[in-house]
C-alpha positions as CSV (number, residue, x, y, z in Angstrom):
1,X,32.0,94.9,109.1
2,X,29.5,92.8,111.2
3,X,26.2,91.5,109.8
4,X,23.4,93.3,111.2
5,X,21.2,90.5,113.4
6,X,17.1,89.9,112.0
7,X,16.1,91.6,115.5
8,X,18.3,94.5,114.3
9,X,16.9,94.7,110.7
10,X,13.5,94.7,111.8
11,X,14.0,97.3,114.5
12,X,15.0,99.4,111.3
13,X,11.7,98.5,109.8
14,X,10.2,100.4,112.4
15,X,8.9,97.1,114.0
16,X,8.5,95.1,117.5
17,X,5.3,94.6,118.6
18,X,3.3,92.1,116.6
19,X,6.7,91.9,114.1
20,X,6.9,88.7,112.8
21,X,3.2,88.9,112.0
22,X,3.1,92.2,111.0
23,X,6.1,90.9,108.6
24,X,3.8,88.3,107.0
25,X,1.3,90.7,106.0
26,X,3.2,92.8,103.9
27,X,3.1,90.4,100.8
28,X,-0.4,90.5,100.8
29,X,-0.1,94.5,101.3
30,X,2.2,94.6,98.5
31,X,-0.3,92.3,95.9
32,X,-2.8,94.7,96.9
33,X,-0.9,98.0,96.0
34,X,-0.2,96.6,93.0
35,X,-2.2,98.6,90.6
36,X,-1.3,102.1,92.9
37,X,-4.9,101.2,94.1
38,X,-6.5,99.8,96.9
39,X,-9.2,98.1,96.4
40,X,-11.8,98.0,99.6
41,X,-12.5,94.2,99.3
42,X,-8.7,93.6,99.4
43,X,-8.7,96.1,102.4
44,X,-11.1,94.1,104.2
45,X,-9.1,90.8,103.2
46,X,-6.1,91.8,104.8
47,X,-7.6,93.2,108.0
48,X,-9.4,90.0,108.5
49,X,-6.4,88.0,108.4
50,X,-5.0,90.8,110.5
51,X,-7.8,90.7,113.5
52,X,-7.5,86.8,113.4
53,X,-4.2,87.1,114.7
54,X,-5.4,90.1,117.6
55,X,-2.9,92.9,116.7
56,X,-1.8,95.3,119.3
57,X,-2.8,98.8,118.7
58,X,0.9,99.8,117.8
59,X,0.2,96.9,115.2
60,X,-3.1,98.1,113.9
61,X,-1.8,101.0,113.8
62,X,1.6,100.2,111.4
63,X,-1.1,98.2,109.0
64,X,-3.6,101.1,108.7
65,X,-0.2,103.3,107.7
66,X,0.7,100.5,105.1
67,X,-3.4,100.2,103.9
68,X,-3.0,104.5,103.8
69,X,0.1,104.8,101.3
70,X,2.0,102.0,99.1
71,X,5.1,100.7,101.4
72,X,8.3,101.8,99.6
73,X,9.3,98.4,97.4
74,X,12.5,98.5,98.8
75,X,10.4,98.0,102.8
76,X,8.1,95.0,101.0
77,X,11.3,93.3,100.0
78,X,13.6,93.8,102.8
79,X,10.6,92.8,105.3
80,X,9.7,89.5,102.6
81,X,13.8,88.7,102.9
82,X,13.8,88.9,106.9
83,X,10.2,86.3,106.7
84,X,12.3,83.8,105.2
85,X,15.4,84.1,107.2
86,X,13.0,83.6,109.9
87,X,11.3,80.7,108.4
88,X,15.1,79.4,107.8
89,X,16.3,80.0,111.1
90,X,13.2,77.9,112.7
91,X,12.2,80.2,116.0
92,X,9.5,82.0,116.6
93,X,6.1,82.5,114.6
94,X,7.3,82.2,111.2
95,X,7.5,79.0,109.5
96,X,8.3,77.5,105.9
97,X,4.7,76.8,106.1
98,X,3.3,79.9,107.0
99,X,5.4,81.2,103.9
100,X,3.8,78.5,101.7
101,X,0.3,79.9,103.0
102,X,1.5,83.6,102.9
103,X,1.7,83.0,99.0
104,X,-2.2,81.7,99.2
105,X,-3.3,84.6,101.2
106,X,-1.5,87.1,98.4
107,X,-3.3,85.3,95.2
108,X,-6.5,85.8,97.4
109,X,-5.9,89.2,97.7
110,X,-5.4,89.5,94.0
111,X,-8.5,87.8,93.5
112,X,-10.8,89.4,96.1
113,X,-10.4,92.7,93.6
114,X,-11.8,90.9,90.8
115,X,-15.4,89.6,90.1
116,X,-17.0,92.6,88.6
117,X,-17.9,91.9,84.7
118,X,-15.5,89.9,82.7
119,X,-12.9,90.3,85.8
120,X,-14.5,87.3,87.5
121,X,-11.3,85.5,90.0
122,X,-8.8,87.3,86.9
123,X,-5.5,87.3,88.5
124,X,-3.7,90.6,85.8
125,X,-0.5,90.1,84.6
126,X,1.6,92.2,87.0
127,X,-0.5,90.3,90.1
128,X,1.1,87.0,89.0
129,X,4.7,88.6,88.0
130,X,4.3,89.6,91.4
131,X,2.6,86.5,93.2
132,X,5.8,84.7,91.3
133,X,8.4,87.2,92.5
134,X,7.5,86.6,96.3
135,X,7.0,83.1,95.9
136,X,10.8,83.3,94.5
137,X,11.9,85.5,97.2
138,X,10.2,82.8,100.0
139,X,12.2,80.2,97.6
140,X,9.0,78.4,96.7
141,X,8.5,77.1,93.1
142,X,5.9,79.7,91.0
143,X,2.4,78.3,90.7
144,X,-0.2,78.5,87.9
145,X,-2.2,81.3,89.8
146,X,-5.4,80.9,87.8
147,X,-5.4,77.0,89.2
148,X,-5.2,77.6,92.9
149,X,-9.1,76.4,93.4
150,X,-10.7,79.1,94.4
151,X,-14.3,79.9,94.1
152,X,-16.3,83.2,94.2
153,X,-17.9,82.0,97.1
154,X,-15.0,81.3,98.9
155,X,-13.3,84.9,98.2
156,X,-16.6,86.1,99.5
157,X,-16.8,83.6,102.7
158,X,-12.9,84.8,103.7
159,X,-13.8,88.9,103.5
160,X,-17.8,88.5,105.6
């Protein structure tokens, strides 16, 4: 039995246009799902980075689905597999540094729910089990989350 291509996986995904990038913003879909909630500010996070890139409609349109209804964990991790065998392979958009940042972009998202009360740029337990897991799956060592250098300000700054 032949190995099914990257092009083919994602096709299975349900993805072409915009893939790749679509493909990097499901770990910071799946950090935000976390708690079976969406928060708005980690909505807003995600759609920033998403309009920086210019989606095409059929793109918008896949993210608005995943910001609707939690992807299936079996999608996050099969799509977070496929990033870094395109990030191995070395064509196209995805690179071993955009991983590296991908992991960045997630702890923001975990952060950009906090700030309210005692919550203040709190990262919970099950965000950095998680942030740790993809940074395994992208093969990049786990980081001390709560170290990462981010201010309030700057949380704020990334979702105006």
């Amino acid at each position: 039995m032949q190995n099914k291509s990257i092009e083919e996986r994602i096709d299975e995904m349900g993805l072409s246009h915009d893939a790749e990038f679509l493909l990097m913003l499901l770990p910071l879909v799946h950090v935000a799902w976390i708690d079976n909630h969406l928060h708005p500010s980690e909505a807003r996070y995600i759609k920033k980075v998403a309009h920086s890139h210019g989606l095409s409609r059929e793109g918008e349109a896949i993210l608005e689905g995943w910001l609707r209804e939690l992807p299936p964990h079996e999608y996050t991790q099969k799509g977070m597999t496929l990033l870094r065998e395109l990030a191995q392979r070395g064509q196209g958009e995805v690179t071993v540094e955009h991983l590296q940042q991908l992991i960045v972009y997630s702890n923001r998202v975990a952060k950009s729910a906090g700030g309210l009360f005692n919550s203040l740029f709190k990262v919970s337990k099950s965000e950095k089990t998680l942030l740790n897991e993809i940074a395994a799956v992208f093969c990049v060592e786990s980081i001390d989350w709560n170290q990462s250098g981010l201010t309030w300000e700057e949380i704020q700054s990334d979702l105006e």
